[in-house]
C-alpha angles and dihedrals in degrees: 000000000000120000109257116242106221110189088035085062093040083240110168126225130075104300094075098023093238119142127196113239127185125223144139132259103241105177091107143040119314085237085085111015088159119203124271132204106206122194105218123201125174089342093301118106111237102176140012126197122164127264111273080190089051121118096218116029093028087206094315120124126179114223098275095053083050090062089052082118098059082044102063089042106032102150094236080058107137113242108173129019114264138199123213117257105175132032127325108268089023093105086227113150135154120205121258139171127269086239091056090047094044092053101043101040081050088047099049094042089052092041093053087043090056092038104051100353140276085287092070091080128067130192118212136184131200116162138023112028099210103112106024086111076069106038097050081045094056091042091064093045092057089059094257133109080196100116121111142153153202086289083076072090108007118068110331097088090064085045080051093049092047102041080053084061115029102000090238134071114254135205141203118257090217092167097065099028126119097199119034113192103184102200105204091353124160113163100173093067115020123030085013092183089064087065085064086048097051086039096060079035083063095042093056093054093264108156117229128215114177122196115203140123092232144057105250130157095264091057096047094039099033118019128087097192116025112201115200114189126181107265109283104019106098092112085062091050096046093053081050094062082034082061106052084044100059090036092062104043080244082142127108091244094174086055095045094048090048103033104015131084125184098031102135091047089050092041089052082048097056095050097090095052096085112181075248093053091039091061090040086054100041106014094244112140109255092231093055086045081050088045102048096052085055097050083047090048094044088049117097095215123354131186133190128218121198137179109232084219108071096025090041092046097080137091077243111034102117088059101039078044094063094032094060083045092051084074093077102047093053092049090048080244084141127108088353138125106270096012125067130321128191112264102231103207115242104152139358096346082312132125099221100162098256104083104129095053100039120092103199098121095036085062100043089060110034091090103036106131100231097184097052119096122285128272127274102274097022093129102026083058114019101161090061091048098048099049093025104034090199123104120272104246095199094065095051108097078052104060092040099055082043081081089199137133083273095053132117109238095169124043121184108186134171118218090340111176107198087197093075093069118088106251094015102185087072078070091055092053094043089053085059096056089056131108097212126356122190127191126185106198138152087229148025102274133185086249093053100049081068090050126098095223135013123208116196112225128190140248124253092255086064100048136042130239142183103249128185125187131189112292105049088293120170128191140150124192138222131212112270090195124009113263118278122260105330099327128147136197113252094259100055082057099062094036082060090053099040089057097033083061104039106254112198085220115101083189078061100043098045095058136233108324099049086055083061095039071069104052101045100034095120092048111114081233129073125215093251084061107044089047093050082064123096092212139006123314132216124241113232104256097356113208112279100197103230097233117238081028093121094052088052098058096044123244125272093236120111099266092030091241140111082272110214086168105052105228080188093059089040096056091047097059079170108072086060095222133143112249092195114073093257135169139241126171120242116272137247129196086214118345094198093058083033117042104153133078113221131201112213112193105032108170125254115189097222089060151060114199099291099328102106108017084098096053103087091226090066105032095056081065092071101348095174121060105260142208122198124203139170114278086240087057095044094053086046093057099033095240126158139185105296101005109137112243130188129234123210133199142170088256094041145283151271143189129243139169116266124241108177106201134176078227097083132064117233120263087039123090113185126207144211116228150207093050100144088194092053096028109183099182083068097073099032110103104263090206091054088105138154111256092219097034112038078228114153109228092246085154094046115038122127128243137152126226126236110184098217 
């Protein structure tokens, strides 16, 4: 028998000096961080598999939490912080200390607060999320409301929909539903841990409807009726089902009397989206809208997921938004077993079974300065502020190139992509016109070659962090390496500054873990035992929310009451906003030069927005920037696999390669994006935004094809 070669196999013990560590894959959202095993030599990670112990992932990785590894040493990885010495934009830095960055970035934020006042500055963050408990904390702090994030696109405009109707985000209870109808779901490649769930769903006899414009696995493996409505016309689709509903008394009448107001309004609204209407509108066949409602009526309980991506990425997402989730209300599927329950936040906009006992928002909040001006974006967008209070991140590059008394002159952002904005070069521009701009990043981005100084920040397998999962689930993590360089994780960073300015917050002050210390006081663990465990840990009798609870109590809206018709949009005629779900088609800036619609942002299950496309294991999965298009378009056009092909819009145009594909329905093109060499965010029409959302219409916007 030949000798075993220890290290060679990445066996652990002491025969090859490897050790087991235990972390957390941060590259999406904190709603997964799945667990990661990481094999640990001579303090330097060589494999990563996930953690078969783990909650969440149960030893499953999806291909970007594979390439953890590249991640953490990807070669453009930021070791030491920099301050610009040429132009904006030139990538030109020299290397200086963290006492030299501290105490310039501090200098240069009190000096514009004194200056021009505290709403001068303004605090961004992009990814990751960790910290942002602390970071909204420490913008108010510092006197501004100015703080916002990537969730100025990303989540929030479904929270908005929701909070107009019930005052409170809801989810589905997949587990327990008889009809899942997954709105914009595509579970092969994006929230892969939702496909085991609607797999067991299909095992115990739950029916499927997918809604989506295109043919994905989840449609051809899960779904029993697959919908597939023109971009941006969900909303349509949603008032047709309304419709055959309502025709045919298929509505919970007893629940609306009691729960419901606006009803009749809604019910006279309806009227005109005949299934007929409804195909004419969105393209789906009248018999499968006719079908739909009857598998919704036939059903005992149903509940409907969505992705506040591709419903919030429209002129008209948040309407089309309330109008898909009016469905439940209309059905009783609210605050029911099977159907939709309210989301109590516990810890980072997420229900983790500990909400009564956890004080993130308290301490949020506690600090926010109410009488200070409003946020960036306050008037442009009233309805997000005054749901949301953070500043709308999609106005900002125009408040800051309006140069007047409102205007940001400092930005401090960490890990801000300027590539996720609709016509992002107004964002460049906008950076020029700045005093003093800071950017905490892992790697030398586009973004922070226009910054002043760069600070480098760490992974999550170099830092620890306070972690909480579904199920009353605890956890906090410790480094697996050192960080890299002289980097240092997010929160370090502001606890340097608090303390560097003077913060009158000794949370702030104290750092990161005596933010936490805050938030789960009143949790029966300590930090000290929750980090001595390997995985998550349960808490004693977790929360087991008492279904038809919520309804009991009475809702916090203005009547009380599941609202159809907003009384908070009524009593505000200003905004100038519909309080009715209603609908309104996509818009083109001229659909005879633009004729087709064209989806910006299409997942792709081996990237995240920009953020891999530069690590060699993802890009070799689709390593040229793509366009697909229906096989009819492509033979109009001539077009063939690989053939370059322009897209125009009204902002510009851009060439990609071309993939024809029977996926796709013919008028739409759909694009891959976050590739910063064929950036497409750069020609869509950075004022084509959502009234209530402030959303840019990445999934809806116009173009025309010119095969090259």
């Amino acid at each position: 028998m030949a000798d075993i070669n220890y290290e060679k196999a990445r066996i652990p013990g002491e025969e090859s000096g490897i050790e087991v560590k235990y972390s957390v894959c941060d590259i999406c959202t904190p709603g997964s961080h799945c667990g990661l095993t990481c094999y640990v030599k001579d303090g330097k990670v060589i494999k990563i598999e996930g953690t078969k112990e783990h909650i969440y992932n149960k030893g499953k990785l999806c291909t970007k939490g594979r390439a953890n590894r590249q991640y953490l040493y990807r070669p453009d990885r930021l070791l030491t912080p920099m301050k610009r010495t040429g132009k904006r934009g030139e990538g030109k830095f020299e290397p200086i200390s963290w006492e030299e960055a501290i105490d310039t970035i501090a200098e240069k934020m009190l000096r514009s607060r004194e200056k021009y006042g505290a709403d001068s500055v303004a605090f961004y963050s992009g990814y990751t999320k960790w910290y942002r408990f602390m970071f909204r904390r420490f913008a108010h702090v510092f006197g501004t409301q100015n703080y916002g994030t990537e969730s100025s696109s990303c989540f929030t405009s479904g929270v908005l929909a929701w909070q107009v109707a019930a005052k409170s985000y809801m989810i589905q209870d997949l587990a327990n539903t008889d009809l899942f109808i997954g709105w914009g779901t595509s579970g092969y490649f994006s929230r892969w841990p939702m496909i085991g769930g609607m797999e067991r769903g299909k095992a115990r006899g739950m029916k499927v409807i997918i809604v989506d414009p295109r043919i994905t696995p989840t449609t051809q493996r899960i779904a029993d009726l697959h919908l597939r409505p023109h971009l941006g016309t969900d909303g349509a689709l949603a008032l047709a089902i309304a419709h055959v509903l309502i025709e045919n008394g298929w509505v919970d009448k007893p629940f609306i009397e009691k729960y419901v107001h606006g009803f009749e309004e809604y019910a006279e609204y309806v009227k005109q989206f005949t299934p007929e209407k409804g195909e004419e509108l969105t393209g789906v066949p009248a018999a499968d809208i006719i079908k739909a409602a009857e598998m919704i009526h036939k059903s005992k309980s149903a509940c409907i997921t969505e992705s506040s991506a591709p419903l919030g990425h429209h002129r008209n997402g948040m309407q089309n938004y309330r109008a898909i989730m009016s469905l439940l209300i209309i059905t009783g599927n609210f605050d029911r077993k099977g159907g939709q329950r309210p989301q109590v936040h516990s810890f980072m906009e997420a229900d983790h079974g500990y909400s009564s006992v956890s004080r993130e928002e308290e301490f949020m909040e506690e600090r926010f300065p109410h009488e200070g001006k409003p946020a960036v974006g306050a008037k442009r967008f009233p309805l997000w502020y005054n749901l949301k209070e953070d500043m709308q991140a999609n106005d900002l590059a125009r408040n800051i190139l309006a140069k007047d008394e409102d205007s940001v002159k400092v930005l401090f952002a960490l890990g801000m992509n300027y590539r996720m904005f609709a016509q992002d070069g107004k964002y460049l521009e906008a950076f020029n016109e700045l005093d003093f701009f800071v950017n905490v990043d892992l790697f030398m981005t586009d973004t922070c070659k226009y910054a002043d100084i760069i600070l480098p920040a760490c992974t999550s397998m170099e830092r620890g962090e306070f972690k909480s999962y579904a199920g009353g689930y605890v956890w906090f993590t410790k480094p697996v390496v050192e960080p890299l360089g002289q980097s240092k994780s997010d929160a370090e960073i502001l606890t340097l500054l608090a303390r560097k300015m003077n913060f009158d917050d000794e949370y702030l002050c104290g750092g990161y873990e005596k933010c936490i210390e805050y938030v789960i006081r009143d949790l029966p663990y300590t930090i000290e035992q929750l980090k001595a465990a390997d995985h998550p840990i349960q808490l004693p009798n977790p929360e087991v929310y008492k279904w038809g609870s919520t309804l009991e109590k009475g809702l916090k809206t203005p009547t009380g009451k599941l609202e159809l018709f907003s009384e908070l949009i009524n009593s505000h005629p200003e905004w100038n906003l519909d309080p009715l779900p209603t609908y309104k088609p996509p818009y083109s800036p001229d659909p005879e030069k633009y004729p087709f619609l064209l989806c910006a942002g299409t997942r792709i299950p081996n990237a995240l927005h920009s953020r891999l496309h530069d690590m060699p294991w993802e890009r070799h999965m689709l390593p040229e920037p793509s366009v697909e298009m229906s096989l009819e378009d492509a033979d109009k056009y001539g077009i063939e696999l690989g053939d370059d092909v322009e897209i125009i819009t009204n902002i510009g145009s851009l060439t990609f390669k071309a993939i024809p594909t029977a996926t796709v329905m013919e008028g739409e093109v759909y694009i891959y994006h976050g590739y910063r060499e064929v950036d497409i965010n750069s020609i869509l029409d950075g004022d084509n935004l959502d009234p209530y959302s402030g959303f840019p219409a990445y999934r809806s916007a116009y173009c025309n094809i010119r095969r090259k």
